[in-house]
C-alpha positions in Angstrom: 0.8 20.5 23.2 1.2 16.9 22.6 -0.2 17.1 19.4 2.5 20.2 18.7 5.2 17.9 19.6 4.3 14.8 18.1 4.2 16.5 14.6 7.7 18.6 15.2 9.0 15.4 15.7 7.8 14.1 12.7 8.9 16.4 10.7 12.2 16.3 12.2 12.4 12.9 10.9 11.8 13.5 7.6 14.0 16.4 7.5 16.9 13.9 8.7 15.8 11.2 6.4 16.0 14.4 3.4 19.3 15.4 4.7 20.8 11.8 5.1 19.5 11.4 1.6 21.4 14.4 0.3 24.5 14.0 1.7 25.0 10.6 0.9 27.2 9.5 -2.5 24.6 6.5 -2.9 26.6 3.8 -4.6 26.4 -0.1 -4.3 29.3 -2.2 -3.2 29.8 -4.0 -6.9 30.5 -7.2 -5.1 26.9 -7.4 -3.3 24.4 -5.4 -6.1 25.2 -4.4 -9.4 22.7 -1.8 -11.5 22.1 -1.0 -14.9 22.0 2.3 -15.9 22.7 1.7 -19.6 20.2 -0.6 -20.4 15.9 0.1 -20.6 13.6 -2.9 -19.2 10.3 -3.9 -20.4 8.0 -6.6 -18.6 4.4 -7.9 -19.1 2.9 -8.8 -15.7 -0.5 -9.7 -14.0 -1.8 -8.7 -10.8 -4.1 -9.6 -8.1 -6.1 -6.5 -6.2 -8.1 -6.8 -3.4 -8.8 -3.8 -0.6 -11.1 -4.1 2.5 -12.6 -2.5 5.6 -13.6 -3.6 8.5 -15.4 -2.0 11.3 -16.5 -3.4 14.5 -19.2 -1.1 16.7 -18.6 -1.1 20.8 -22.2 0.1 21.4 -23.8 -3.4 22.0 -22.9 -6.9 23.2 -22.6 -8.9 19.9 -21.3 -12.4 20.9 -22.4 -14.3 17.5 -20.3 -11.7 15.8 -23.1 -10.4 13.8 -22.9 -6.3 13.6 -19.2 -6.9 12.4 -18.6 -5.2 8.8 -15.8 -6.9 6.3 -16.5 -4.3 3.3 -14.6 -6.1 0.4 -14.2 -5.2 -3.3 -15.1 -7.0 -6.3 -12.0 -6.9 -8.1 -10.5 -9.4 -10.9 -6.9 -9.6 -12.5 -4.8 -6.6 -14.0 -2.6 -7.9 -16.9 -0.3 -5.3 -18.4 3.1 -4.3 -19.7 5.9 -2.6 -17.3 9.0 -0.1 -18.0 11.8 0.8 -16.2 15.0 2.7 -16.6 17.8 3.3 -14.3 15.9 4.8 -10.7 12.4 5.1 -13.2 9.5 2.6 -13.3 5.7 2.8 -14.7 3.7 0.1 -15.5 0.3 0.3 -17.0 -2.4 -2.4 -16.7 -6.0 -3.7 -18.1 -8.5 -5.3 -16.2 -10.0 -8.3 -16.7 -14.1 -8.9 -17.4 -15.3 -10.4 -13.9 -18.3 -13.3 -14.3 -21.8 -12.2 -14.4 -22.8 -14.7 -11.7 -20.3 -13.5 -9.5 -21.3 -9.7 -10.4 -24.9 -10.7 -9.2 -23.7 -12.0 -6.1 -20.9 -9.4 -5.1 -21.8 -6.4 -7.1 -19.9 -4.2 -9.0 -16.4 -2.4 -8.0 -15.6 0.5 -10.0 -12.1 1.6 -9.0 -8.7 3.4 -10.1 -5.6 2.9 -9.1 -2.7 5.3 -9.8 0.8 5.2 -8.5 4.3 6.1 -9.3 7.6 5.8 -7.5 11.4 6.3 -7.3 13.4 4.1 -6.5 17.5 4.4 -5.0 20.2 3.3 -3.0 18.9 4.2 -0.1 15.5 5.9 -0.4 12.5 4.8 -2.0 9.6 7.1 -2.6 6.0 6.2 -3.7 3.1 8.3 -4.3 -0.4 6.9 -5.3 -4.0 7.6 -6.0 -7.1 5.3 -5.0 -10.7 5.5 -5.7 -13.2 2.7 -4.9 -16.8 2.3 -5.4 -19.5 0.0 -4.4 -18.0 -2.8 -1.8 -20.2 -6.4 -0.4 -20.2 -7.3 2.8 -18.5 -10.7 3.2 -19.9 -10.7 7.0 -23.7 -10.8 5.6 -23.3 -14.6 5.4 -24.1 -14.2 8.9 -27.0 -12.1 9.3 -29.2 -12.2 6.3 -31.8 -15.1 7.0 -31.1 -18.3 4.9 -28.4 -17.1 3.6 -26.8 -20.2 1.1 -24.8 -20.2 -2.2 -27.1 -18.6 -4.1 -27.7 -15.8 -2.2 -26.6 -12.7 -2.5 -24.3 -10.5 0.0 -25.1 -7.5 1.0 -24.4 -4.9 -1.5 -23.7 -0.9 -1.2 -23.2 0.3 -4.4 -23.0 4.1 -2.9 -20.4 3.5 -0.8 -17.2 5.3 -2.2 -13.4 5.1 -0.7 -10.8 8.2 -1.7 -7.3 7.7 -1.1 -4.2 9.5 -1.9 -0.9 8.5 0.0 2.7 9.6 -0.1 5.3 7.2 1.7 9.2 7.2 1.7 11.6 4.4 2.8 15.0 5.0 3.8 17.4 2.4 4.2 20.0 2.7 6.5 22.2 0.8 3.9 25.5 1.5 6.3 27.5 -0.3 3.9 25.3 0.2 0.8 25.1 -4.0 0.3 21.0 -4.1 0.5 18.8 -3.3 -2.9 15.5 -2.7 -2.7 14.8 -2.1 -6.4 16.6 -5.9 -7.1 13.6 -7.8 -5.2 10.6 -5.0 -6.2 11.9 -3.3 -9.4 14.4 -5.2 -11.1 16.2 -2.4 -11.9 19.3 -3.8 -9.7 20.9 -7.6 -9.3 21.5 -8.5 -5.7 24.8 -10.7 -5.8 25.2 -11.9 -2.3 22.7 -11.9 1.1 22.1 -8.6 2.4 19.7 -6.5 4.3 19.0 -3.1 6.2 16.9 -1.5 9.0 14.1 0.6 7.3 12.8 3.7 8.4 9.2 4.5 7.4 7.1 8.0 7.4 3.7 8.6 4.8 1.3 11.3 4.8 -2.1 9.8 3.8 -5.9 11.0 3.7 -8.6 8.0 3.8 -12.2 9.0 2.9 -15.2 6.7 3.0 -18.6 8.5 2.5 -21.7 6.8 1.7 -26.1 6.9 2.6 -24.6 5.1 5.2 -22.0 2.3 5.9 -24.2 0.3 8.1 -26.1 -2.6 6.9 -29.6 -2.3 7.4 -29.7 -5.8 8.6 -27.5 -4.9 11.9 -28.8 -1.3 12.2 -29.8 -2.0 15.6 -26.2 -3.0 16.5 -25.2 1.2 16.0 -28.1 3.2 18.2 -27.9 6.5 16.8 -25.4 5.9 14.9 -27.4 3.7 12.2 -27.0 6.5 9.4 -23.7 6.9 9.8 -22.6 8.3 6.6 -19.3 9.6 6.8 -15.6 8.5 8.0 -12.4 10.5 7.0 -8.8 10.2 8.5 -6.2 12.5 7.7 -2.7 11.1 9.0 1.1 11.3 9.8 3.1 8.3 10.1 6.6 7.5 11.6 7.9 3.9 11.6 11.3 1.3 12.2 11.3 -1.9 10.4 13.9 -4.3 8.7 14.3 -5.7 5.4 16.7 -8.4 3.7 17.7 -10.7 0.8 19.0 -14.2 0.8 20.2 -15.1 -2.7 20.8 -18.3 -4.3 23.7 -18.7 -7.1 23.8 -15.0 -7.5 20.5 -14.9 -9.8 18.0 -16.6 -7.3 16.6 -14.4 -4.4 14.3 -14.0 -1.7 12.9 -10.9 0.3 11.0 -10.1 3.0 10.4 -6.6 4.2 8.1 -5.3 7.5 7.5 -1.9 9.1 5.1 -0.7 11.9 4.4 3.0 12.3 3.1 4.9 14.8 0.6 8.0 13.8 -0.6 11.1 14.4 -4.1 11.2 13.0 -7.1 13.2 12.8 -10.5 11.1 12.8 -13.8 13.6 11.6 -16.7 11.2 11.6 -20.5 12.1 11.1 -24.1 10.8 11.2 -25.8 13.6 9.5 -29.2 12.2 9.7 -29.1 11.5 13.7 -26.5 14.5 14.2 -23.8 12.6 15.6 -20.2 14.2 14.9 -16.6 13.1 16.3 -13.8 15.3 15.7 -10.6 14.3 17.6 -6.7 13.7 17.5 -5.3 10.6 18.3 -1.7 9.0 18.5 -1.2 5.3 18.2 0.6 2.1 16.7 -1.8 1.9 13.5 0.3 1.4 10.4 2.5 -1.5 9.0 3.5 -2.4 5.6 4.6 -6.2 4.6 6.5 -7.1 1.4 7.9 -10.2 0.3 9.0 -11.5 -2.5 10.7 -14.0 -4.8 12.6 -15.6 -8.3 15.1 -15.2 -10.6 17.6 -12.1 -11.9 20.1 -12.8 -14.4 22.0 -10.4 -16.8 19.1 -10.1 -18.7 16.1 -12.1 -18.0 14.2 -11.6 -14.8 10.9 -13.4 -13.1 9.6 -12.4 -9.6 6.6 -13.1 -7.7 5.8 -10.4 -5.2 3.0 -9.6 -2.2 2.3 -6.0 -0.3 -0.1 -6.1 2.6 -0.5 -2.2 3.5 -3.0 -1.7 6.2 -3.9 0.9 8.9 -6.1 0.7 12.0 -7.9 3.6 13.6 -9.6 2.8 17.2 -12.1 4.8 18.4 -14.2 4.6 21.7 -17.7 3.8 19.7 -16.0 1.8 17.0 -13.0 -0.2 15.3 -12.1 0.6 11.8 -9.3 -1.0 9.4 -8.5 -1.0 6.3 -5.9 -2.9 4.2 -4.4 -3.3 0.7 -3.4 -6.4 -0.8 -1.7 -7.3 -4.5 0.0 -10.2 -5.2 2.0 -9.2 -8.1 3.9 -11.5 -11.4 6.5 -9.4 -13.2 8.5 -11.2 -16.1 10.6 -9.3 -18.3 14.0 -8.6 -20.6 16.4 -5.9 -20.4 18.1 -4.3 -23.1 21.1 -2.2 -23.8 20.6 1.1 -24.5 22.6 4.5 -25.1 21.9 7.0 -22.2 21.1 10.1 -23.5 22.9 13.4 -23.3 20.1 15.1 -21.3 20.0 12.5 -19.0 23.5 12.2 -18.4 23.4 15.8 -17.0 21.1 14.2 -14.7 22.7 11.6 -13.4 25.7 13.9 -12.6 23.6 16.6 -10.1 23.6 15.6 -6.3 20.2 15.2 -5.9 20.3 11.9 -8.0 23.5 11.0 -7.1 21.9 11.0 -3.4 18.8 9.2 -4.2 
């Protein structure tokens, strides 16, 4: 029954989130944010990746910290080219060759990482895809014998990482002041200071599958749980937070932007070899989502520096396990005056975009 109700709730929430959206005429107060719908951007930009997991076992004392598991990817700079026009963004990016000495000492990280979003007044939505393969363990400093500079970490190539994620923020925006896209997208130039309360809600599945995600080193560490092979989370998430903008001379800025979310989520976790299986439900504060950034909008030009730190924590009675997404992000670019396009001009006149 709690379960029942937890997710009706839910789902109440995004249905008044949808229906807030709809309703609303979702303009900016010229004096505080001014968009462009007229002209088309284009940026170059480079980006720094990383995503990790950690897990921490409850079966055995460990007070030197050794069965801990920080899984970490081997991944090097994305440089690339953006676009955006009026509430439309995409950017598309290259990676960069990664050192063979570090490769020997890390491993290799074969990844994707796909994502696309909208962006309005008061509603953002994003949607993204996430694949990860072979991880180190940055832990193994401390429990592979002599371990020194030239050594190795502990590598497991097989270990793979689905993702797929769809998350909406709605701004409360009372007096439709606050822009999102002016910090983020650069679609939009914040005039004055402003902010907004945030609510949060995603719908996410996390998969790691593998021989097994424990170490051979610290097998002891897991009992029959040694061979665990298997780890996938399935989860609804409702969540408050704030965000806001101090600006400087009207073309300087600064944001910062933090949510916490409490989930529904279904944990199915197996050991196939030592047929161990957990199956369960559980409800707790697990997600939260920090943005910040900074630099310069003019008329034209625009620079920002930006930072996400998107993590989730699921605690079981055996076992701890996190995982968290980090990009630290350079966007420079130019906009340009366009003509909007007859097609799209039908667009921008139905409610549905009119409410985004």
């Amino acid at each position: 029954m709690r379960l029942i109700n937890f997710s009706r709730n839910n789902l109440l929430l995004i249905v008044f989130l949808t229906f807030c959206s709809v309703k609303a005429n979702a303009q900016f107060d010229t004096l505080y944010a001014i968009k462009y719908p007229a002209k088309i951007g284009f940026s170059i930009f480079q980006s720094k990746p990383s995503y990790k997991i950690d897990i921490t076992q409850k079966f055995s004392v460990d007070t030197l910290g050794l069965s801990k598991i920080s899984y970490s990817t081997l991944t090097k700079n994305i440089t690339g080219f953006g676009f955006f026009y009026d509430k439309i963004s995409l950017f598309v990016g290259f990676k960069s060759p990664i050192d063979k000495d570090e490769r020997e000492k890390k491993g290799k990280t074969n990844y994707s990482n796909l994502g696309i979003a909208i962006t309005g007044v008061r509603l953002r939505i994003e949607a993204s895809l996430r694949t990860y393969k072979g991880f180190y363990d940055a832990n193994s400093v401390n429990y592979i014998p002599g371990f020194s500079d030239s050594t190795a970490y502990y590598q497991n190539s097989e270990l793979t990482n689905h993702s797929w994620r769809l998350k909406a923020f709605y701004f409360t925006n009372k007096k439709k002041r606050f822009s999102y896209g002016a910090a983020y997208v650069n679609n939009v130039r914040q005039l004055k200071s402003a902010g907004s309360f945030v609510l949060a809600t995603n719908i996410y599945s996390f998969r790691l599958q593998a021989t097994t995600l424990v170490p051979v080193y610290i097998g002891q560490y897991y009992g029959e749980w040694n061979k665990w092979n298997e780890f996938n989370v399935t989860a609804l998430t409702a969540g408050i937070g704030y965000t806001h903008t101090l600006t400087v001379f009207k073309r300087g800025f600064i944001n910062f932007l933090l949510t916490l979310g409490l989930e529904q989520q279904h944990i199915v976790t197996r050991s196939q070899e030592t047929n161990k299986n957990i199956d369960i439900w559980r409800s707790q504060i697990s997600a939260y989502d920090f943005r910040s950034s900074f630099g310069f909008n003019s008329k034209a030009f625009f620079i920002s520096i930006q930072s996400i730190i998107d993590g989730n924590n699921y605690r079981l009675t055996l076992f701890d396990v996190s995982n968290v997404y980090i990009n630290t992000f350079l966007n420079i670019g130019y906009r340009f005056p366009v003509k909007t396009p007859g097609f799209y001009k039908e667009i921008q006149k139905t409610k549905v975009y009119k409410a985004i």
